[in-house]
MARMI-224545 format. One line per 2 residues: number of its first residue (from 1); their letters; for each residue x, y, z of N, C-alpha, C, O. Coordinates in nm, 3 decimals, decimal comma. Example, Ala and Ser with C-alpha at 12.3 -4.5 7.8 and 13.67 -1.06 7.14 Angstrom:
1	AS	1,319/-0,569/0,780/1,230/-0,450/0,780/1,320/-0,330/0,780/1,424/-0,332/0,846  1,285/-0,225/0,708/1,367/-0,106/0,714/1,290/0,003/0,787/1,341/0,114/0,804
//
This chain:
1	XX	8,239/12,372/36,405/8,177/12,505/36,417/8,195/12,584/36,289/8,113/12,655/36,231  8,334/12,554/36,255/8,326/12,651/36,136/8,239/12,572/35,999/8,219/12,643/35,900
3	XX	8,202/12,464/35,996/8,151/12,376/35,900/7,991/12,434/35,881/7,932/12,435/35,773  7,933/12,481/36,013/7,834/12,522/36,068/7,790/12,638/35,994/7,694/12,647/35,917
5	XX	7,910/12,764/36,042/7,930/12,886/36,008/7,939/12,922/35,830/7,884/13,014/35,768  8,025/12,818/35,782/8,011/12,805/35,638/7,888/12,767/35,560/7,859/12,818/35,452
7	XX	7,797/12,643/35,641/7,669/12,630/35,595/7,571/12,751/35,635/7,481/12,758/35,552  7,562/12,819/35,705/7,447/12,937/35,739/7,503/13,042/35,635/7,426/13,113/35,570
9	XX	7,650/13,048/35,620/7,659/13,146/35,497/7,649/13,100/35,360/7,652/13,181/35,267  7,642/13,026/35,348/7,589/12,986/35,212/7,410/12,983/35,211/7,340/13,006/35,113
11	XX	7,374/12,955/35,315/7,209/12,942/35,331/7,150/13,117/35,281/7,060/13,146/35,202  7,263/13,231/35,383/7,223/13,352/35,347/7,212/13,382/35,200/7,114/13,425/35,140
13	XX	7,340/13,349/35,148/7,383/13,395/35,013/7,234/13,298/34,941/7,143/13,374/34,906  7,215/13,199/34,928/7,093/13,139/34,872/6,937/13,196/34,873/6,844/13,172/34,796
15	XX	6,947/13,288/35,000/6,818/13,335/35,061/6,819/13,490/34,968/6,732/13,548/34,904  6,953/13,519/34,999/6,939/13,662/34,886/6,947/13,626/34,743/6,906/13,678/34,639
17	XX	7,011/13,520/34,771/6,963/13,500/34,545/6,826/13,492/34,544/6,776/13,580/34,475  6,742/13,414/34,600/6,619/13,379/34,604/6,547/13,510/34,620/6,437/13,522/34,566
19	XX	6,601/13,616/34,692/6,488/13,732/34,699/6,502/13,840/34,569/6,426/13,932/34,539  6,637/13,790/34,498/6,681/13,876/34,424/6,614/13,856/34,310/6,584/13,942/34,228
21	XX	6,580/13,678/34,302/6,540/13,623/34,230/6,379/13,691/34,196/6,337/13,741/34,091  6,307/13,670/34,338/6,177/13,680/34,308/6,161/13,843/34,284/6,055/13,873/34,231
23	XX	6,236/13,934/34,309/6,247/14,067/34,307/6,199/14,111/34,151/6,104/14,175/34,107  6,323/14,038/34,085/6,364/14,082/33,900/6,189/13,975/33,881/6,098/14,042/33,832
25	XX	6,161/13,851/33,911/6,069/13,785/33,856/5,896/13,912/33,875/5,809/13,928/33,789  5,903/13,970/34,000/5,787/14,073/34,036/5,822/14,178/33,950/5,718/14,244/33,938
27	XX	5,939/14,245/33,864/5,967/14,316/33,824/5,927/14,309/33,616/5,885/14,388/33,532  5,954/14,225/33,619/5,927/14,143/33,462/5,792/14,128/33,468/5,732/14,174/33,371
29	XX	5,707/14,064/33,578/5,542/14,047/33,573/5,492/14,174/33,534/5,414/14,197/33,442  5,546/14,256/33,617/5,512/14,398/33,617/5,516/14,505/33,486/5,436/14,591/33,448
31	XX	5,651/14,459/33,433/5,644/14,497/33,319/5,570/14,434/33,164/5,538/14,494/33,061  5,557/14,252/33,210/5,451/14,247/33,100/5,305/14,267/33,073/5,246/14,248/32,967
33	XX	5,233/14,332/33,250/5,119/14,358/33,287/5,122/14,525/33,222/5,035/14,586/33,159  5,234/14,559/33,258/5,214/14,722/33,132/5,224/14,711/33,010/5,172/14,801/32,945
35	XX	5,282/14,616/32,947/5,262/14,616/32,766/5,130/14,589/32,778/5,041/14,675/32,777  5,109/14,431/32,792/4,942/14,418/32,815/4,904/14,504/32,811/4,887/14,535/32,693
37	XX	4,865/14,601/32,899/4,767/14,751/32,934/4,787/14,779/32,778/4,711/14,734/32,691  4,902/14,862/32,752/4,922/14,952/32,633/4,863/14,882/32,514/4,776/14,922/32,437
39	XX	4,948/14,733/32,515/4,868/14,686/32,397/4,716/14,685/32,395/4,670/14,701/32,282  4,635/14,672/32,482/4,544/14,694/32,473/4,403/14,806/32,446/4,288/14,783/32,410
41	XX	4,482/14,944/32,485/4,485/15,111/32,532/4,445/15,061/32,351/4,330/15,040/32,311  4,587/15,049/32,257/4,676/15,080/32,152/4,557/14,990/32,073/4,480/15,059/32,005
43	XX	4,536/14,868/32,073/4,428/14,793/32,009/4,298/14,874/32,037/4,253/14,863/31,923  4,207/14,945/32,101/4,102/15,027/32,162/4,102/15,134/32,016/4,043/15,128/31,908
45	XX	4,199/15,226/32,076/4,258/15,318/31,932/4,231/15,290/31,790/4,151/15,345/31,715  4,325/15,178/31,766/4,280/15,114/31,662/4,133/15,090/31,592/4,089/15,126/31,483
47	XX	4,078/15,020/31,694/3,940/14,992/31,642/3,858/15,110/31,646/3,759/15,083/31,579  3,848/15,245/31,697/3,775/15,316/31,713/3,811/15,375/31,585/3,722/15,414/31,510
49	XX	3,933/15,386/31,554/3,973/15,461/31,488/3,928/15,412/31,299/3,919/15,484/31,200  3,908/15,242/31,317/3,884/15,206/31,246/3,743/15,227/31,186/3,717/15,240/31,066
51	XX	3,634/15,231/31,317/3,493/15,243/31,258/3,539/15,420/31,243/3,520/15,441/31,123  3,581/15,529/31,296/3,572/15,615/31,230/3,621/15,668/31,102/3,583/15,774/31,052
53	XX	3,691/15,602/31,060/3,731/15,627/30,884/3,658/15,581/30,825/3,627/15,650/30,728  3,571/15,424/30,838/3,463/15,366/30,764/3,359/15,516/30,758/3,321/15,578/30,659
55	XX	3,338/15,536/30,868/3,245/15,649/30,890/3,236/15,744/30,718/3,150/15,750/30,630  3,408/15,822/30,740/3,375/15,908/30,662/3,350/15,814/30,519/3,270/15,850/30,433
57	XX	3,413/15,717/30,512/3,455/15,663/30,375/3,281/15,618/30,312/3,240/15,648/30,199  3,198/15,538/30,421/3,067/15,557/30,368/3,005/15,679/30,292/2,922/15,639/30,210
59	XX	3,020/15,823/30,293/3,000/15,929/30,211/3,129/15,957/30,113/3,112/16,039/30,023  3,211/15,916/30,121/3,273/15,898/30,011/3,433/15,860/30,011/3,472/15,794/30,107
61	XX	3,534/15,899/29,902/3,644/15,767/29,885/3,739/15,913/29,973/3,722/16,035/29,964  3,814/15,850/30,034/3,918/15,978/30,107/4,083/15,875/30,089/4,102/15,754/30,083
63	XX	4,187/16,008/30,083/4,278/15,996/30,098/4,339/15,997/30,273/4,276/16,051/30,364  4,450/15,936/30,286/4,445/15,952/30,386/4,494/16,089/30,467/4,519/16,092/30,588
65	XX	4,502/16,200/30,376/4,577/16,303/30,433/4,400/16,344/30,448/4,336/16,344/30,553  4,353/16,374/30,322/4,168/16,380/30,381/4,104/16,347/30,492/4,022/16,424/30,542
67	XX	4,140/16,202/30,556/4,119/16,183/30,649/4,196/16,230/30,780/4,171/16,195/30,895  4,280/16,306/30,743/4,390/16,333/30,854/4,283/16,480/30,891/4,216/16,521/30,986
69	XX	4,308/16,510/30,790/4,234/16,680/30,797/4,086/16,673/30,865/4,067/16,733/30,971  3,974/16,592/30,795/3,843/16,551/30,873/3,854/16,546/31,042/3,782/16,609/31,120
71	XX	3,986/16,435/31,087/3,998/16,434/31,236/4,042/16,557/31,276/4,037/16,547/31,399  4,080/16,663/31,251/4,150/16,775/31,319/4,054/16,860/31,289/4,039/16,935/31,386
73	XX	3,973/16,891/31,192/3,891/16,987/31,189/3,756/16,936/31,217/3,687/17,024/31,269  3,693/16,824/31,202/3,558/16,751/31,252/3,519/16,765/31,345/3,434/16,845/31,384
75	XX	3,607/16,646/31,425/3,537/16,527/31,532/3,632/16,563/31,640/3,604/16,507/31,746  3,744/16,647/31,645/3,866/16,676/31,704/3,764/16,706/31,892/3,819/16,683/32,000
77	XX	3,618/16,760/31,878/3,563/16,866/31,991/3,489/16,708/32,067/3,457/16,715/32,186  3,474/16,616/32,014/3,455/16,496/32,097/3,510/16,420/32,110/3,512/16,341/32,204
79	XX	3,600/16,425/31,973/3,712/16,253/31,967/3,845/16,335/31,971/3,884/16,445/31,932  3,902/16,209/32,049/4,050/16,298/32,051/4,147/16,160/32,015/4,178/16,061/32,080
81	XX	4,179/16,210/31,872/4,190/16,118/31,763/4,346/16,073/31,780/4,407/16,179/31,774  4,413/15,996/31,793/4,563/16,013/31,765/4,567/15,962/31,635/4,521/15,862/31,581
83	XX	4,655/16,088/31,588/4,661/16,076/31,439/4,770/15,995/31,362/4,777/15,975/31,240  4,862/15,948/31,469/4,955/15,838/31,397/4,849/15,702/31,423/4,831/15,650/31,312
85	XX	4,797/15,650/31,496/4,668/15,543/31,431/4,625/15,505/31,273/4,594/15,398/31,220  4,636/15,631/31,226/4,557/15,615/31,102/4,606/15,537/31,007/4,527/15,488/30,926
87	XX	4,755/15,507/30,996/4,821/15,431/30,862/4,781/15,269/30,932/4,723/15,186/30,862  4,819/15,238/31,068/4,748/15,133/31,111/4,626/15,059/31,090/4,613/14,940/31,060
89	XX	4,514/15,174/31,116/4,458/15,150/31,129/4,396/15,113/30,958/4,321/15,017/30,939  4,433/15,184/30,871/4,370/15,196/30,705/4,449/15,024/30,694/4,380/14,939/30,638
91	XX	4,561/14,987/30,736/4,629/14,886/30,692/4,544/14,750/30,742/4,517/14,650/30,676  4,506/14,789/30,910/4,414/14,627/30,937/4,304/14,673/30,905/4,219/14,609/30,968
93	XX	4,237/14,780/30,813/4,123/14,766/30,760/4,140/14,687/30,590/4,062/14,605/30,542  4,243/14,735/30,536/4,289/14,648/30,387/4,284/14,503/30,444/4,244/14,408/30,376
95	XX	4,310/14,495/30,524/4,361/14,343/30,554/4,230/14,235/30,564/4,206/14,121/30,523  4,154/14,348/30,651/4,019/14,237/30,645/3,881/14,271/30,551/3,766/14,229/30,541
97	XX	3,933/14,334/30,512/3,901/14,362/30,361/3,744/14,444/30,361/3,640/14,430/30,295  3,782/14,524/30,458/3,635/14,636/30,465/3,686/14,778/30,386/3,621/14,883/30,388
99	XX	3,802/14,761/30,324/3,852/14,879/30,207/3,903/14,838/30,113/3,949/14,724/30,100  3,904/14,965/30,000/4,000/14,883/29,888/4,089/15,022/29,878/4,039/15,115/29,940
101	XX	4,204/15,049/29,814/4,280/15,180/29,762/4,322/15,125/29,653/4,352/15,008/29,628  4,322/15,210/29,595/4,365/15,226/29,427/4,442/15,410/29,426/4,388/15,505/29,482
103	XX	4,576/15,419/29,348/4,627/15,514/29,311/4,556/15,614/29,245/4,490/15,581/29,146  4,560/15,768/29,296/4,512/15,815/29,190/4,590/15,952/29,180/4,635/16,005/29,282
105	XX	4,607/16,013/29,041/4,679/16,154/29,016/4,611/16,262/29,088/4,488/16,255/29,091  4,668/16,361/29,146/4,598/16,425/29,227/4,704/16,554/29,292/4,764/16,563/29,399
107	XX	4,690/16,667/29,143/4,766/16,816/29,136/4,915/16,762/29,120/5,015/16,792/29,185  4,901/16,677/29,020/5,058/16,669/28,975/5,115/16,501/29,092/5,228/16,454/29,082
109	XX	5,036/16,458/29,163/5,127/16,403/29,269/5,028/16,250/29,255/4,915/16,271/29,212  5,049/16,160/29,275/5,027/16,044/29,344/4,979/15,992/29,478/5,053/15,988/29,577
111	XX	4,857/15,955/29,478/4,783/15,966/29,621/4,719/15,825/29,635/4,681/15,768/29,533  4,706/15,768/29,756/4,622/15,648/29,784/4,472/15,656/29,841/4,439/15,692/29,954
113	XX	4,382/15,611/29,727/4,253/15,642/29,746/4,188/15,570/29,821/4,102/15,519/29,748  4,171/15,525/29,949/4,102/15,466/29,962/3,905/15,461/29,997/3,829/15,554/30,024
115	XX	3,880/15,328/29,984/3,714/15,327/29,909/3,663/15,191/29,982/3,723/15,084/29,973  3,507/15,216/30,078/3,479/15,117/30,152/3,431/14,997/30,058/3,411/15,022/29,939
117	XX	3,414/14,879/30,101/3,343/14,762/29,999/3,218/14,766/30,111/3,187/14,837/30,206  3,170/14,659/30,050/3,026/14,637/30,084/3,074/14,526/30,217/2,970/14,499/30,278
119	XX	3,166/14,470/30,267/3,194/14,415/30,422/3,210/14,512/30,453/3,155/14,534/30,561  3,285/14,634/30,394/3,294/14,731/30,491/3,115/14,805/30,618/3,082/14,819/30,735
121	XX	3,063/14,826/30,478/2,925/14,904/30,466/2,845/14,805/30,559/2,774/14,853/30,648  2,851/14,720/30,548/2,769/14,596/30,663/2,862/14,607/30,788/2,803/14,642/30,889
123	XX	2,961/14,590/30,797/3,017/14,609/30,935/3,031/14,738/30,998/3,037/14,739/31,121  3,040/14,885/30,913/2,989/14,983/31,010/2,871/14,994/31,036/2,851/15,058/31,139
125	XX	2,747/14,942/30,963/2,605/14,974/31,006/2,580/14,891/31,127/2,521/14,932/31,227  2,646/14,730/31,105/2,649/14,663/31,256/2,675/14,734/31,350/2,583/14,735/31,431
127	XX	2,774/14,805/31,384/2,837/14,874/31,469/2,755/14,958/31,518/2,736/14,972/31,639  2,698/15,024/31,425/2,655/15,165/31,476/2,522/15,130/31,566/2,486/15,189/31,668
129	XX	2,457/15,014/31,496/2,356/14,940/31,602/2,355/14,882/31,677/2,249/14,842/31,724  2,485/14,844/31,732/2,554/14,732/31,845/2,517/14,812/31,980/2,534/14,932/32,002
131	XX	2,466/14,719/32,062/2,459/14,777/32,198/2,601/14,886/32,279/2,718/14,854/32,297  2,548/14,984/32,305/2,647/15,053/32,394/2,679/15,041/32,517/2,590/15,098/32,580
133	XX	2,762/14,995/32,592/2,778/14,985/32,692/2,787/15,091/32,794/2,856/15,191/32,777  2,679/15,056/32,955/2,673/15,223/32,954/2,817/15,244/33,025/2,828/15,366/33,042
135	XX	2,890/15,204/33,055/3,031/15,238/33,097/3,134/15,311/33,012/3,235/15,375/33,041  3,051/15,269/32,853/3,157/15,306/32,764/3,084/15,450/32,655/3,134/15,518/32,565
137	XX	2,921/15,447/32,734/2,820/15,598/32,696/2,868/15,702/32,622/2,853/15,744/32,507  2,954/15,745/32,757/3,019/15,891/32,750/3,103/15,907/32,613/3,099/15,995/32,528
139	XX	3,170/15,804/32,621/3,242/15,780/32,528/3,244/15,767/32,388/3,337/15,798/32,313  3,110/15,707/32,351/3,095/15,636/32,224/2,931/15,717/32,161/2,894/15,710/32,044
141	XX	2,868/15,776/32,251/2,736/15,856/32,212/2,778/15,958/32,120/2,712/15,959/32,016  2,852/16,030/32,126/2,908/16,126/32,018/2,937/16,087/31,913/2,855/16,124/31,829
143	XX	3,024/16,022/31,871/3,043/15,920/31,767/2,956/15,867/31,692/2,969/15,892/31,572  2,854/15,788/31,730/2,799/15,723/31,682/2,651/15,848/31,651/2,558/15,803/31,585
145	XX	2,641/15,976/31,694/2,568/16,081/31,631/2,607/16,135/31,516/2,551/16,143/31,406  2,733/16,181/31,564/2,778/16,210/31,442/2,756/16,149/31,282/2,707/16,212/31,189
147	XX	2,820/15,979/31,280/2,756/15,949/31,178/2,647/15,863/31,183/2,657/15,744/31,158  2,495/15,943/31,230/2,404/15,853/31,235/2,331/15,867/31,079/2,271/15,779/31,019
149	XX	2,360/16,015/31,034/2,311/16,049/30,905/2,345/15,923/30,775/2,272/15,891/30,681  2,503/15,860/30,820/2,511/15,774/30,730/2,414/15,657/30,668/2,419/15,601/30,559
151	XX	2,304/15,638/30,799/2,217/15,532/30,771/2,054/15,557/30,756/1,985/15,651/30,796  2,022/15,447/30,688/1,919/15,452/30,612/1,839/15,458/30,746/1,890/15,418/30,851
153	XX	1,699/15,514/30,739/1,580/15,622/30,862/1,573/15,504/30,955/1,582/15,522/31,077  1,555/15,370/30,899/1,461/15,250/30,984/1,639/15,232/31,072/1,632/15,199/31,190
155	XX	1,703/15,242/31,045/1,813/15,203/31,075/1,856/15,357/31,217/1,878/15,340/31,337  1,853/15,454/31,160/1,847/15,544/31,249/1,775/15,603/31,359/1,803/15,702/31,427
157	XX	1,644/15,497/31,367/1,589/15,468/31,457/1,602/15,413/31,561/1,609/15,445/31,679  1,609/15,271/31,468/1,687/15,177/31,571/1,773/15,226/31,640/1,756/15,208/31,761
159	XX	1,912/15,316/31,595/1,990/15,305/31,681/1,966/15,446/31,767/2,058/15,497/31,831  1,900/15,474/31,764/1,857/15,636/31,841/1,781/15,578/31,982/1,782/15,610/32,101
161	XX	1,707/15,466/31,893/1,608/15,420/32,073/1,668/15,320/32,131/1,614/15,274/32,231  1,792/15,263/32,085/1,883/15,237/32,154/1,978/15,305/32,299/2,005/15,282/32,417
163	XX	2,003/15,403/32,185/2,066/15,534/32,295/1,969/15,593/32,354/2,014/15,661/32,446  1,884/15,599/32,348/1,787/15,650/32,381/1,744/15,570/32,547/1,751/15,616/32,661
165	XX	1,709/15,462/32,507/1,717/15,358/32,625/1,793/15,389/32,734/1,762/15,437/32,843  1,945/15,337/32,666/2,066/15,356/32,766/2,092/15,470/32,845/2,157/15,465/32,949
167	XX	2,040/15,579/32,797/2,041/15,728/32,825/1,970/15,680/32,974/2,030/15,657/33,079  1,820/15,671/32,947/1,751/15,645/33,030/1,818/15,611/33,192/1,823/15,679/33,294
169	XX	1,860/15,484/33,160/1,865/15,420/33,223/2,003/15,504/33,339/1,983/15,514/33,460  2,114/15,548/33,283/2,210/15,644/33,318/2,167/15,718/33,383/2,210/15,716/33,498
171	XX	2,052/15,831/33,347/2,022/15,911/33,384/1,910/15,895/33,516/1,876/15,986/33,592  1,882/15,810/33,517/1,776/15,767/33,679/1,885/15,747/33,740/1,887/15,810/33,845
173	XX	2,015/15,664/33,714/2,075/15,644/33,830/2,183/15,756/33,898/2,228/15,755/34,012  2,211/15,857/33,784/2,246/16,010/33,841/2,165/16,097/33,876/2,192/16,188/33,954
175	XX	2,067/16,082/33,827/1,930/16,213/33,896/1,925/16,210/34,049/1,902/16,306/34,123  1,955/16,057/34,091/1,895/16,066/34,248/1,969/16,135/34,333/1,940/16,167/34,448
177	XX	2,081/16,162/34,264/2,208/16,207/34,370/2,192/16,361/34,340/2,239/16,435/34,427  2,132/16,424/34,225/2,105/16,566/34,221/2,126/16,707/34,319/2,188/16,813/34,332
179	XX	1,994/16,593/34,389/1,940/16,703/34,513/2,016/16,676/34,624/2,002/16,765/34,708  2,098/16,579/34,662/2,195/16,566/34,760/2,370/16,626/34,700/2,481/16,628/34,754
181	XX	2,320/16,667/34,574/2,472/16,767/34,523/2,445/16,888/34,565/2,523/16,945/34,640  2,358/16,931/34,535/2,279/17,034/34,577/2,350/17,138/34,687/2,427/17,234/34,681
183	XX	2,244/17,028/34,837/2,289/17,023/34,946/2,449/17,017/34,985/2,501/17,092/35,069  2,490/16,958/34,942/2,646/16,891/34,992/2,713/17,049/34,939/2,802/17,102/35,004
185	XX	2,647/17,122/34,792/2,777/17,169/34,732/2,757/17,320/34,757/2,841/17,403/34,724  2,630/17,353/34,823/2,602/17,520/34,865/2,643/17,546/35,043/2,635/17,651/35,107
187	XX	2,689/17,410/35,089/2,742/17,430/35,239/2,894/17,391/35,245/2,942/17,365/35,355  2,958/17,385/35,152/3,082/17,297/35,121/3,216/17,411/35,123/3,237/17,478/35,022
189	XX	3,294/17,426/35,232/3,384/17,552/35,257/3,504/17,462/35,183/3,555/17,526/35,092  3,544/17,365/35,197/3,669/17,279/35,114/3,688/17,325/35,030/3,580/17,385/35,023
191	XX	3,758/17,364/34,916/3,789/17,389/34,747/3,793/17,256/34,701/3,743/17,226/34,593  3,872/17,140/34,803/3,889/17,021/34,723/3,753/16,973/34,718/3,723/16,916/34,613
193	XX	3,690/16,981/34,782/3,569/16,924/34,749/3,440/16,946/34,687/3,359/16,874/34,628  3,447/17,080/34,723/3,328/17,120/34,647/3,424/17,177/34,530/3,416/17,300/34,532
195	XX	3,507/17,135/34,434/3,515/17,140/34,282/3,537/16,998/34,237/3,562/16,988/34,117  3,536/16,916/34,288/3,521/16,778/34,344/3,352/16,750/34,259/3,307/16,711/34,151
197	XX	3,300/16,805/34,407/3,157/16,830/34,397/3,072/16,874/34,208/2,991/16,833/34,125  3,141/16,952/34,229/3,088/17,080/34,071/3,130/16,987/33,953/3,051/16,961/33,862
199	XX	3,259/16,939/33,957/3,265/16,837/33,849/3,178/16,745/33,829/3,142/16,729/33,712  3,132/16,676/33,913/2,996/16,561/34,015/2,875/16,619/33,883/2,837/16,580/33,773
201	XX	2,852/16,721/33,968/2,743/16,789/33,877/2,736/16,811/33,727/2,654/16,776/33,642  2,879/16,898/33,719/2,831/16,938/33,531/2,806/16,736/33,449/2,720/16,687/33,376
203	XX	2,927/16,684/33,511/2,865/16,543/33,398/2,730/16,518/33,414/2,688/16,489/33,301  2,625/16,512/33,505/2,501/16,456/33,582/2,439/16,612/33,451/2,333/16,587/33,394
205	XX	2,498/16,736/33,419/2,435/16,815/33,352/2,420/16,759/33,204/2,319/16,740/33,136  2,557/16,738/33,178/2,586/16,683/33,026/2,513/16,577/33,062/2,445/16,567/32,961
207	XX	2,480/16,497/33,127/2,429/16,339/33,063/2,279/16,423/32,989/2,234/16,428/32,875  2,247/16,467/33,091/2,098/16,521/33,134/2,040/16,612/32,935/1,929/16,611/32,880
209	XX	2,159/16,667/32,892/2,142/16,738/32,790/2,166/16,593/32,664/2,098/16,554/32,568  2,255/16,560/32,707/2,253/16,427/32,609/2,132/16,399/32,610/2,079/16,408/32,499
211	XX	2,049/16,359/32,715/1,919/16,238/32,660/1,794/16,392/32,613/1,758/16,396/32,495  1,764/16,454/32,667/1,714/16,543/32,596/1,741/16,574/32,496/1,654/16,648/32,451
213	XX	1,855/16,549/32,398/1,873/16,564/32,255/1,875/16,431/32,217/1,918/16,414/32,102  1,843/16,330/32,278/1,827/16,252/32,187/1,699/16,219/32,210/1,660/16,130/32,135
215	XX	1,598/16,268/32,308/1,458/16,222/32,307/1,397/16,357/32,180/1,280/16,347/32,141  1,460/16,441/32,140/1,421/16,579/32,029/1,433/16,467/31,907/1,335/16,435/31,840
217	XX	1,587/16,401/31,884/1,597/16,374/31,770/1,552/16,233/31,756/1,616/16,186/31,662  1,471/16,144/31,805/1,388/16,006/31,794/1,261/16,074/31,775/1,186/16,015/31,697
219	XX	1,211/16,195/31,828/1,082/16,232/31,756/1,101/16,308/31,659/1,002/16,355/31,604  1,240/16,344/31,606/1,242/16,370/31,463/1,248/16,291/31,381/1,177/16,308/31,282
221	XX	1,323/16,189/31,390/1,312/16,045/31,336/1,193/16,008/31,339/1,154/16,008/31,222  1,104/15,972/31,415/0,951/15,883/31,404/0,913/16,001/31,365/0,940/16,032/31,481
223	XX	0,867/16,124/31,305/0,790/16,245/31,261/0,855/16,194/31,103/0,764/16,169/31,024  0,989/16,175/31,050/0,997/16,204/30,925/0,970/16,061/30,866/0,938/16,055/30,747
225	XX	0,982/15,922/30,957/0,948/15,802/30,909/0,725/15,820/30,879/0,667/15,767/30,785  0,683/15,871/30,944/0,556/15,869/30,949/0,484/15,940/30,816/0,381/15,912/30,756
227	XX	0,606/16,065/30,792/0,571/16,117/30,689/0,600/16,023/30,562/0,520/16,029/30,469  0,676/15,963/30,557/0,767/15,905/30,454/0,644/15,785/30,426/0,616/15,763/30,308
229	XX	0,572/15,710/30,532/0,471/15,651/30,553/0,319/15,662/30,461/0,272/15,585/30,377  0,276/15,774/30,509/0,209/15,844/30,441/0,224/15,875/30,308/0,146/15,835/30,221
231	XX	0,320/15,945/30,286/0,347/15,960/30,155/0,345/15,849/30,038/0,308/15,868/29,922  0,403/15,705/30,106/0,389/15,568/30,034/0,279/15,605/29,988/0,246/15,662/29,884
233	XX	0,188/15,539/30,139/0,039/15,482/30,130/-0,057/15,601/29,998/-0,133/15,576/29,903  -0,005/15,727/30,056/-0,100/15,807/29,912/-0,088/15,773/29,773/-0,169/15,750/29,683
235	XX	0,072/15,780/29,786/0,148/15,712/29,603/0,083/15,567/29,591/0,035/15,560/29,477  0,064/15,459/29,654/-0,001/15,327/29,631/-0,138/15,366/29,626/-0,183/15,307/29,528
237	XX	-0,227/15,433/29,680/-0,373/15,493/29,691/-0,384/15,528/29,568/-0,460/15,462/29,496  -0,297/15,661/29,503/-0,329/15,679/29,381/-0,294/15,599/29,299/-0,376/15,608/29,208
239	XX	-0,212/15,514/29,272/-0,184/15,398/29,201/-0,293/15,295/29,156/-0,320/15,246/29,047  -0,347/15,280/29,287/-0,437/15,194/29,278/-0,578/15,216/29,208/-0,620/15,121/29,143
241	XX	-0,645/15,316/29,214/-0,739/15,427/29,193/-0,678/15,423/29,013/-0,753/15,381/28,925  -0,581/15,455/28,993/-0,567/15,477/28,799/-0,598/15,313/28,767/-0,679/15,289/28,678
243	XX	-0,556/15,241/28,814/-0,561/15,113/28,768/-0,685/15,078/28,772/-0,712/14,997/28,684  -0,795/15,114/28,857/-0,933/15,056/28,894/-0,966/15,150/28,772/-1,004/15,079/28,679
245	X	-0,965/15,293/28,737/-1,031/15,351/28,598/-0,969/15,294/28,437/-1,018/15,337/28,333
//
């Protein structure tokens, strides 16, 4: 009996190592499923952060305190920049070689200039024409307005009736729910819900103003390409005309 009694207590003690076991093992999963996350959050950052310095650096060579200042006084009202990113981010841009820095004197002091190359200049124009995902819309439509000026007209087209598209397509599938916000949010005694509700709405407002500024600025775009058009064809017209006298 007691041989018995000694084996069931050792069975317990085995059963709680085993739970203790799988406890710390659910506990460690758990914690490498949150670096994951972060590292990933932290890589996101990075890259955004990366096409936005190309951004400014396409109009010209910036330091990085220049660029510190641009994010806080710029882009600060759409992008919400974390500003320790930036030495990162300038570093895996040296690395794959879409920048160069060179030292320069600057009021007595020593500064790192950095200056896009031409991988750079091809890989932000890719970008800026790369499909948007509409999940990632909200997010990335600002941005990519901001520096649409950087690119040449045929190019700023393209990526306007791009967004332009996607807009579209966003916006049919929030319009329908409009008139049932409507309804829901002028009979709605809850606070939780009808501000619930009202939040519902203003984004369905903002999308709504988004594609209306960007259906203004694609017919400013095709208005100044048409002109630009014209203007050729007259300069080759008269060209042609001196050469025939």
């Amino acid at each position: 009996m007691i041989e018995v009694d000694t084996f069931l207590d050792n069975l317990k003690i085995c059963y709680c190592i085993y739970l203790i076991g799988m406890l710390l093992l659910g506990i460690f999963n758990s914690i490498s499923v949150i670096e994951m996350s972060l590292e990933k959050k932290q890589y996101k950052r990075w890259v955004v952060m990366q096409f936005v310095i190309l951004g400014y650096l396409m109009v010209m060579s910036f330091s990085q305190y220049d660029i510190k200042k641009a994010l806080e006084q710029k882009v600060s009202p759409f992008y919400s920049a974390s500003l320790g990113s930036i030495q990162p981010a300038l570093k895996k841009l040296l690395e794959r070689g879409l920048v160069t820095v060179e030292q320069q004197m600057h009021n007595g002091r020593i500064r790192n200039l950095y200056t896009i190359t031409d991988a750079g200049r091809v890989y932000f124009r890719n970008t800026m024409l790369e499909e948007i995902p509409e999940k990632k819309f909200e997010d990335i439509v600002s941005i990519r307005l901001y520096f649409l000026g950087t690119l040449a007209i045929e190019d700023r087209l393209q990526c306007l009736k791009m967004m332009k598209r996607i807009s579209d397509t966003i916006s049919t599938e929030y319009v329908q729910y409009e008139k049932l916000l409507e309804q829901y949010i002028s009979g709605e005694s809850d606070p939780l819900k009808y501000y619930s509700l009202k939040t519902l709405e203003i984004a369905i407002q903002w999308l709504k103003i988004i594609d209306s500024e960007l259906t203004t600025l694609l017919a400013e775009v095709e208005q100044e390409l048409a002109v630009k058009k014209e203007e050729s064809n007259a300069t080759s017209s008269t060209g042609t005309k001196q050469d025939l006298q």
